[in-house]
C-alpha positions as CSV (number, residue, x, y, z in Angstrom):
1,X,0.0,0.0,0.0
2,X,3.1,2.1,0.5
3,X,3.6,3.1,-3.3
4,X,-0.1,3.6,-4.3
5,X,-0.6,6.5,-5.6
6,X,-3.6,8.7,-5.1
7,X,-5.7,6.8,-7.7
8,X,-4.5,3.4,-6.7
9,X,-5.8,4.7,-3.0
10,X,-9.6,5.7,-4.5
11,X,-10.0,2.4,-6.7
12,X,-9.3,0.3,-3.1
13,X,-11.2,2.5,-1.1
14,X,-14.5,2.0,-3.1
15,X,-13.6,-1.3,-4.2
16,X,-12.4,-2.5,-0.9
17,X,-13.9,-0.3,1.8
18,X,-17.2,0.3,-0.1
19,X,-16.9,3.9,0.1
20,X,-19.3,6.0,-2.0
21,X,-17.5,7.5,-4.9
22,X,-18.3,10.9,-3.8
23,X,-16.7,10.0,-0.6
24,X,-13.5,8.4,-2.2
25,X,-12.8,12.0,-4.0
26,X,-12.8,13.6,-0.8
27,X,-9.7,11.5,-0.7
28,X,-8.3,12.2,-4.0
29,X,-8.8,16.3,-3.1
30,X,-6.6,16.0,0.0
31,X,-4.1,14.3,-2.4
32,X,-4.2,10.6,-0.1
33,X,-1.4,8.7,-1.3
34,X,-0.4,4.9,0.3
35,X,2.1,6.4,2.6
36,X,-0.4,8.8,4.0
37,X,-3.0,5.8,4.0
38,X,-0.6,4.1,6.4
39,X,-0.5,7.3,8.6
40,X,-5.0,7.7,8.8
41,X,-6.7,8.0,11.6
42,X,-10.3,7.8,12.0
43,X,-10.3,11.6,12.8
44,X,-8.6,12.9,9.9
45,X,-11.4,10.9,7.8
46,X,-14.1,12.4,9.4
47,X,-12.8,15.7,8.8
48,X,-12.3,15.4,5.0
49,X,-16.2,15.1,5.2
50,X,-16.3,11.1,5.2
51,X,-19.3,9.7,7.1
52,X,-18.5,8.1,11.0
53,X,-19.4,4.4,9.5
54,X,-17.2,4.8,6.4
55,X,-14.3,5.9,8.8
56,X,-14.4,3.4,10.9
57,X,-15.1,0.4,8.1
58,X,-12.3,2.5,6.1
59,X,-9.7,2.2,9.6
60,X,-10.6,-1.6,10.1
61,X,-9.4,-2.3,6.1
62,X,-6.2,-0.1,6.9
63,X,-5.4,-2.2,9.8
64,X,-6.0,-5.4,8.1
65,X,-3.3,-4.4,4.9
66,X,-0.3,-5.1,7.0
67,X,1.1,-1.7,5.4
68,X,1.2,-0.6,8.8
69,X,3.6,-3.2,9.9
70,X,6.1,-2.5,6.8
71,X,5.8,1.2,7.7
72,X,7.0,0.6,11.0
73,X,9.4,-2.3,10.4
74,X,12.6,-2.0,12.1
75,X,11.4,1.7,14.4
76,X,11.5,1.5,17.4
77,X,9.8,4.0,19.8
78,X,9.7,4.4,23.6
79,X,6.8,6.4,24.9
80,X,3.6,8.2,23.9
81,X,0.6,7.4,22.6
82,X,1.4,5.6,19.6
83,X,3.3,2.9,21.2
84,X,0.0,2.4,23.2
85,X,-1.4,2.1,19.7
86,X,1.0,-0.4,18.2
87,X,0.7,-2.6,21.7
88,X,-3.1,-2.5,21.0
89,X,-3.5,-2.9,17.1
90,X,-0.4,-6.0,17.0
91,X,0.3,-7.0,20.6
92,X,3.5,-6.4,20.4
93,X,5.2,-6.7,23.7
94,X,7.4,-4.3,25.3
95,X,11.3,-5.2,25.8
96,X,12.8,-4.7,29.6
97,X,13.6,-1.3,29.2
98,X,9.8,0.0,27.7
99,X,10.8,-0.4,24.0
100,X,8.7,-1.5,21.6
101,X,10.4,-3.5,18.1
102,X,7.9,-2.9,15.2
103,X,10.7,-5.0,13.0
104,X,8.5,-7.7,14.4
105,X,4.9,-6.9,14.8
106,X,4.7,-8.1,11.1
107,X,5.2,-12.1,12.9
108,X,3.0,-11.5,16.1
109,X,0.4,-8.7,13.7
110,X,-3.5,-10.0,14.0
111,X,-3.9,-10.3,10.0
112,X,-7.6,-9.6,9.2
C-alpha cells in the first residue's frame, strides 16, 4: 500500500472499503497517497467530510493491509501514545527497558 498512488488509494477504497464514490474523491482532493494511508486516523477521515461508518469500516481495512507493519518495520519507539497504539493494534510486547520492536509486529500482527 506504501507506493499507491492517489488513484491506486480511491480504486481500493471504493472497491475495498465500499466507500461511495463521492466520498472516495474527498480523498483524492486532500491528495491521499499509500504512505499517507498508512498514517490515517479515524479523525482525519471524518474531517475530509467522510461519514462516522465509512471511517471506521475504512480504519478496520487499513489495519488489516499489514502496510502498517512495513511502515513501522525495524522503528523502534519508547513512549507516547502511539506505542500504546502499536501494543493494542499488534500486541506487540514491550522489551525490559519499555521499547517497543515494530521489526517484528509483522510475525506477532492479528492479520484480518
Amino acid at each position: 500500500a506504501m507506493g499507491w498512488s492517489v488513484e491506486d488509494v480511491k480504486q481500493w477504497a471504493v472497491a475495498e472499503v465500499g466507500l461511495k464514490p463521492e466520498h472516495a474523491d474527498k480523498l483524492v482532493l486532500q491528495e491521499i497517497d499509500g504512505e499517507a494511508l498508512s498514517e490515517m486516523t479515524e479523525e482525519r477521515l471524518r474531517s475530509y467530510g467522510i461519514p462516522g461508518g465509512p471511517a471506521i469500516k475504512m480504519m478496520k481495512k487499513i489495519e488489516g493491509l499489514g502496510g502498517s507493519s512495513s511502515v513501522a518495520g525495524g522503528v523502534v519507539l519508547r513512549e507516547g501514545p502511539f506505542v500504546e497504539y502499536w501494543r493494542r493494534m499488534w500486541d506487540v510486547q514491550p522489551a525490559d527497558d519499555g521499547s517497543l520492536d515494530f521489526g517484528q509486529a509483522h510475525l506477532v500482527g492479528r492479520k484480518n
